[in-house]
BALUM-640590 format. One record per residue (C-alpha): residue in three letters; x, y, z. Coordinates in steps of 0.5 Angstrom, whole numbers, padded with zeros to 4 digits, always signed. Example, Ala and Ser with C-alpha at 12.3 -4.5 7.8 and 13.67 -1.06 7.14 Angstrom:
// residues 2
ALA+0025-0009+0016 SER+0027-0002+0014 
// end
This chain:
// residues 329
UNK+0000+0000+0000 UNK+0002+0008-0001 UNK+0002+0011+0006 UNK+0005+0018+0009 UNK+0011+0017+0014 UNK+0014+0021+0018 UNK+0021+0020+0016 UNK+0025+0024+0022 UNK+0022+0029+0027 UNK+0022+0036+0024 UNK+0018+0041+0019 UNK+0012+0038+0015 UNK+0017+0036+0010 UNK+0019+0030+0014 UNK+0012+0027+0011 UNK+0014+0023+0005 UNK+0010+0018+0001 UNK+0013+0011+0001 UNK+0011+0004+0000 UNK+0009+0000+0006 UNK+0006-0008+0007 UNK+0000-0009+0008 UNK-0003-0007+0015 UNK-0005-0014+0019 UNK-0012-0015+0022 UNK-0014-0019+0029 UNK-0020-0021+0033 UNK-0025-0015+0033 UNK-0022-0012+0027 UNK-0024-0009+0021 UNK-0019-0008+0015 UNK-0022-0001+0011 UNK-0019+0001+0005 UNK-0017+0008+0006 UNK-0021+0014+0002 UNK-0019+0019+0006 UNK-0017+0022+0013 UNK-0017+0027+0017 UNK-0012+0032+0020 UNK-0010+0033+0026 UNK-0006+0038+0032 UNK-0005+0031+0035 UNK-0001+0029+0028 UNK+0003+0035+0027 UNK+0006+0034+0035 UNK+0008+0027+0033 UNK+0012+0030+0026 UNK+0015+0033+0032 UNK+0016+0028+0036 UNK+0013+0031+0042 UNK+0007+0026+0042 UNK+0010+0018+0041 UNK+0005+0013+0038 UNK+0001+0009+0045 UNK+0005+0001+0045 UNK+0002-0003+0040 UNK+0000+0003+0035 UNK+0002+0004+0028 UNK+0008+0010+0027 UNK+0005+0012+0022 UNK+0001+0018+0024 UNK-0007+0020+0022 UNK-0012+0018+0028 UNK-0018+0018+0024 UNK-0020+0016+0017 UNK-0026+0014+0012 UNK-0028+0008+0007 UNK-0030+0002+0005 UNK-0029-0005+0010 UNK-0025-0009+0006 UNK-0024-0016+0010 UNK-0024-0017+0018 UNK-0027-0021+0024 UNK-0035-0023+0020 UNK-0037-0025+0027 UNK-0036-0017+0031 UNK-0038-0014+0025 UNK-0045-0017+0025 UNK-0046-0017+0032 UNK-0044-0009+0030 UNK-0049-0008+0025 UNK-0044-0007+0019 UNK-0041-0012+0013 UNK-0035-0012+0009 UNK-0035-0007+0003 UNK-0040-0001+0008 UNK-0038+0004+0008 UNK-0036+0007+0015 UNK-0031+0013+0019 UNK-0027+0010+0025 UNK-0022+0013+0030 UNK-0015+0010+0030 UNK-0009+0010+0036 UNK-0005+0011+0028 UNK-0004+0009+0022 UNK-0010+0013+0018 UNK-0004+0016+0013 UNK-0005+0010+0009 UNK-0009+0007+0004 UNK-0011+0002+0008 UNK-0012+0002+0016 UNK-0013-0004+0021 UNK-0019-0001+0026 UNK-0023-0004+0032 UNK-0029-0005+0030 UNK-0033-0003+0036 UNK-0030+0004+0033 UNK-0032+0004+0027 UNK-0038+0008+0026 UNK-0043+0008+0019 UNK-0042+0014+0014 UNK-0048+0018+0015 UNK-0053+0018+0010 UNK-0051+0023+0004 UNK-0044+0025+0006 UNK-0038+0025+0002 UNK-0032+0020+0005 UNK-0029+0026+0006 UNK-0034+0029+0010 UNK-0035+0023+0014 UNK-0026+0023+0016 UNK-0027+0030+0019 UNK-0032+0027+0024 UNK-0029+0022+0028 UNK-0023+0025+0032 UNK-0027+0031+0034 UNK-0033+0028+0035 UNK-0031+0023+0041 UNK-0027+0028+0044 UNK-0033+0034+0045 UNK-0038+0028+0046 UNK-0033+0025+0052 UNK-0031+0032+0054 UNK-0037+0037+0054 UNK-0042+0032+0055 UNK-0039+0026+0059 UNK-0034+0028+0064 UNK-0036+0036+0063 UNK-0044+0034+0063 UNK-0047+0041+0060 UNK-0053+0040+0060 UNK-0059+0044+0055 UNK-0060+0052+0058 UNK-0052+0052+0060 UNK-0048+0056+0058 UNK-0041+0053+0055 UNK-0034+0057+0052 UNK-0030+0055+0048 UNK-0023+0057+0046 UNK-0020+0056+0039 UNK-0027+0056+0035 UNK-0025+0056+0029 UNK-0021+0050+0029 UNK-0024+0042+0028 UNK-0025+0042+0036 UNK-0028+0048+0036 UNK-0033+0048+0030 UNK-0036+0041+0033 UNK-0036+0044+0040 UNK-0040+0050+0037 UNK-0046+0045+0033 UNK-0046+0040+0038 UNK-0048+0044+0043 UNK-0054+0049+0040 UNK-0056+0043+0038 UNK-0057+0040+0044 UNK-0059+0047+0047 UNK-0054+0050+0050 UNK-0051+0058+0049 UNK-0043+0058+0046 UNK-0040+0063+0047 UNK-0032+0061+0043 UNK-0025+0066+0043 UNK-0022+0066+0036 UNK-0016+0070+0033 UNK-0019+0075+0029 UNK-0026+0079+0027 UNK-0025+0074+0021 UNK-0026+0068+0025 UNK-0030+0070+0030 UNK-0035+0071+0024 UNK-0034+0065+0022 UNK-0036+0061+0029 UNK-0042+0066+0029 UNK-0044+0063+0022 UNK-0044+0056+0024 UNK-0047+0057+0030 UNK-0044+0061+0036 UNK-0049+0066+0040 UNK-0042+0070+0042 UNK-0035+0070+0039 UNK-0029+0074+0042 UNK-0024+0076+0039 UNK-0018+0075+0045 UNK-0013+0080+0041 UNK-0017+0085+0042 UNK-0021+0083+0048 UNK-0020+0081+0056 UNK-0024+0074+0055 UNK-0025+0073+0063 UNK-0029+0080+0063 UNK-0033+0079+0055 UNK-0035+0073+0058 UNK-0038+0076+0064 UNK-0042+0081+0061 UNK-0044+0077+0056 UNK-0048+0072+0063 UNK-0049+0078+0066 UNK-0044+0076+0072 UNK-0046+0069+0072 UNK-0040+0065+0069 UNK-0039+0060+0063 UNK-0042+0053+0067 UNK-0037+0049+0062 UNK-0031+0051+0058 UNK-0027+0047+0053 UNK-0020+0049+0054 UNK-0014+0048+0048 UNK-0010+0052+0051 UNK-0008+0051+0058 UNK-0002+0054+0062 UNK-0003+0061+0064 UNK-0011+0060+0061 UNK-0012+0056+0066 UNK-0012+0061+0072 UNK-0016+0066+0068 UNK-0022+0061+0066 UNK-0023+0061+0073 UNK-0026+0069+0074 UNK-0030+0067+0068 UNK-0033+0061+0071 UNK-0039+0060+0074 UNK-0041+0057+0081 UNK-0041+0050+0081 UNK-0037+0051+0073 UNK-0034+0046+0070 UNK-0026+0047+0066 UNK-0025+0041+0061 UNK-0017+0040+0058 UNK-0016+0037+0053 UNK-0009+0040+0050 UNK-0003+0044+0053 UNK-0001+0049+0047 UNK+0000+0054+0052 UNK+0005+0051+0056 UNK+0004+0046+0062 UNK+0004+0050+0068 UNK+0000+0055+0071 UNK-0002+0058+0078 UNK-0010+0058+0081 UNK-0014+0061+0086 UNK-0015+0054+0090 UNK-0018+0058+0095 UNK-0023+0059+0089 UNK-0024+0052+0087 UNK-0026+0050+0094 UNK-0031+0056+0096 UNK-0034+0056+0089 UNK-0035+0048+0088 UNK-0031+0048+0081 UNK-0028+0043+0077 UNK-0022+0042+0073 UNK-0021+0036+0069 UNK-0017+0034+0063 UNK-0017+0027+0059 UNK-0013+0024+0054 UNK-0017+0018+0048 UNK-0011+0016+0044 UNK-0009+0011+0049 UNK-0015+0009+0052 UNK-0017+0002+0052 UNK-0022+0000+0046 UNK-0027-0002+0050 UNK-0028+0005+0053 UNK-0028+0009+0045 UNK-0032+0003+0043 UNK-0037+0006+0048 UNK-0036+0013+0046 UNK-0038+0010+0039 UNK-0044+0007+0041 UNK-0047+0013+0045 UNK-0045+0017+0039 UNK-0048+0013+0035 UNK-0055+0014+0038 UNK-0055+0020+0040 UNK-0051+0025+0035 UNK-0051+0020+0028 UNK-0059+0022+0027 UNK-0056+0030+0028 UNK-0051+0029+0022 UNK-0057+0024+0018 UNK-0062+0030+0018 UNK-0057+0036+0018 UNK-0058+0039+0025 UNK-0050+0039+0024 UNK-0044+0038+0020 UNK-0038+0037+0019 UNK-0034+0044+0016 UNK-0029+0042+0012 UNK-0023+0048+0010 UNK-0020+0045+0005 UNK-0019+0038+0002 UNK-0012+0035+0001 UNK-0008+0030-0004 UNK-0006+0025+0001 UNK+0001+0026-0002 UNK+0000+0034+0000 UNK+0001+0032+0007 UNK+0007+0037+0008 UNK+0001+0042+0005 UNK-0004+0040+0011 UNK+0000+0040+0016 UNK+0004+0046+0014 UNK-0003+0050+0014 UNK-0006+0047+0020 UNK+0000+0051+0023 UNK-0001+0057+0021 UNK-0007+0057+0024 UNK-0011+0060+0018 UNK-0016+0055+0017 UNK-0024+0054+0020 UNK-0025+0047+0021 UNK-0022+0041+0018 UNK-0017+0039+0014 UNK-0017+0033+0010 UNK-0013+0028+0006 UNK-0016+0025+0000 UNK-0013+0017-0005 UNK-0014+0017-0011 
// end
């Protein structure tokens, strides 16, 4: 098979096109013939050499991708309600820079009704990671209030229908007027431009002193400290990336006498079990959204796999809104 590799740690022209074998496939495994695949900052930290492959993962990297199952263990594919040659999106813990890709079955998910492969790679890395971290540990509830840093990033964008979907007010930060637009168009009742704005004090006009219930934080570091005067009593502060740095100074004093919550999780290298019921959960309750439209997935710009360098490049300069995707054939 083709596949894209990382041939050193460094700048995105370390991904190179190569010829790899064939990936095995085990028990409880699908082999799915790669149509496209999703970007994302995970990826570009692994170019880096800043975020190794868990145990028993491909080098290569790609966490999510979409096509048609190929061959793979024809008793849980039934028992998943799929077949060889459905078309379907999986989660990945690597590997989906390739023409084909071994996955769990129980991450496999079904294309939703009319979506392109493209569209249905965009889906799965960001929507097990909003659902597990805004709706499970976080448990933003309908008529909350959820804030958002890096709107218009695949993240973000997920975040913002997900959540007025199931009724919650978004407010989101992004880097420029343009962006803050952007994230208005898909959805969000509020955007901060954080250049130009205090966000700890936008957001507690915009509740009128209340606080955001929940806040979906990419950034960390120094954040951290400033998400907390922009909390509610009993808020809720979900990580789930460090770009700003791993460390941070709190008013602990803060969190005791206001009830809050600060918790951060990692998917990659999680069991597949535990994705697998993210998957299920997702399945009932988010599937039927993207089927009937309610929700989409907002695709920047769409990449020949061989362009790699390309995709990465751009999600580094951080122009793009929403998912970039890399596509065969």
């Amino acid at each position: 098979m083709k596949a894209i590799e990382i041939s050193r740690s460094g700048a995105p022209e370390v991904l190179r096109l190569v010829d790899r074998p064939d990936p095995a496939w085990g028990p409880g495994e699908a082999l799915l013939r790669v149509s496209a695949a999703g970007v994302n900052r995970p990826d570009v930290l692994q170019r880096k050499g800043l975020y190794p492959p868990p145990a028993g993962a491909s080098d290569l990297p790609g966490l999510e991708v979409a096509g048609t199952i190929e061959a793979g263990d024809t008793k849980a594919l039934a028992e998943a309600g799929l077949a060889i040659g459905d078309r379907v999106c999986a989660l990945l813990a690597g590997g989906g820079y390739a023409e084909l890709a071994a996955a769990p079955v129980g991450q496999c998910l079904p294309v939703p009704a009319g979506f392109s492969d493209a569209e249905a790679a965009a889906l799965p890395e960001t929507f097990f990671t909003v659902w597990t971290n805004v709706f499970e540990r976080s448990r933003l509830a309908a008529g909350e209030t959820l804030l958002v840093h890096g709107g218009t990033s695949g993240i973000g964008v997920t975040a913002i229908q997900l959540s007025k979907a199931l009724g919650a007010t978004v407010i989101v930060t992004a880097g420029s007027d343009r962006k803050c637009a952007a994230c208005r168009a898909l959805g969000a009742d509020h955007a901060i431009n954080y250049r130009s704005q205090d966000f700890v004090a936008e957001v507690q006009r915009l509740t009128a002193g209340k606080g955001a219930d929940v806040i979906l934080d990419m950034v960390a570091g120094d954040y951290l400290g400033r998400e907390l005067g922009c909390l509610a009593d009993d808020g809720r502060v979900a990580i789930i990336a460090v770009q700003g740095g791993v460390r941070c100074e709190i008013n602990a004093a803060d969190v005791l006498r206001r009830r809050l919550t600060i918790s951060g999780s990692t998917l990659r290298a999680r069991p597949v079990a535990f994705k697998s019921q993210i998957a299920s959960r997702l399945r009932e309750q988010v599937w039927p959204l993207l089927a009937s439209g309610r929700i989409k997935p907002v695709i920047d710009r769409i990449f020949p796999a061989a362009e790699a360098a390309a995709a990465h490049a751009r999600m580094e300069s951080g122009e793009h809104v929403g998912k970039l995707v890399l596509a065969w054939n």
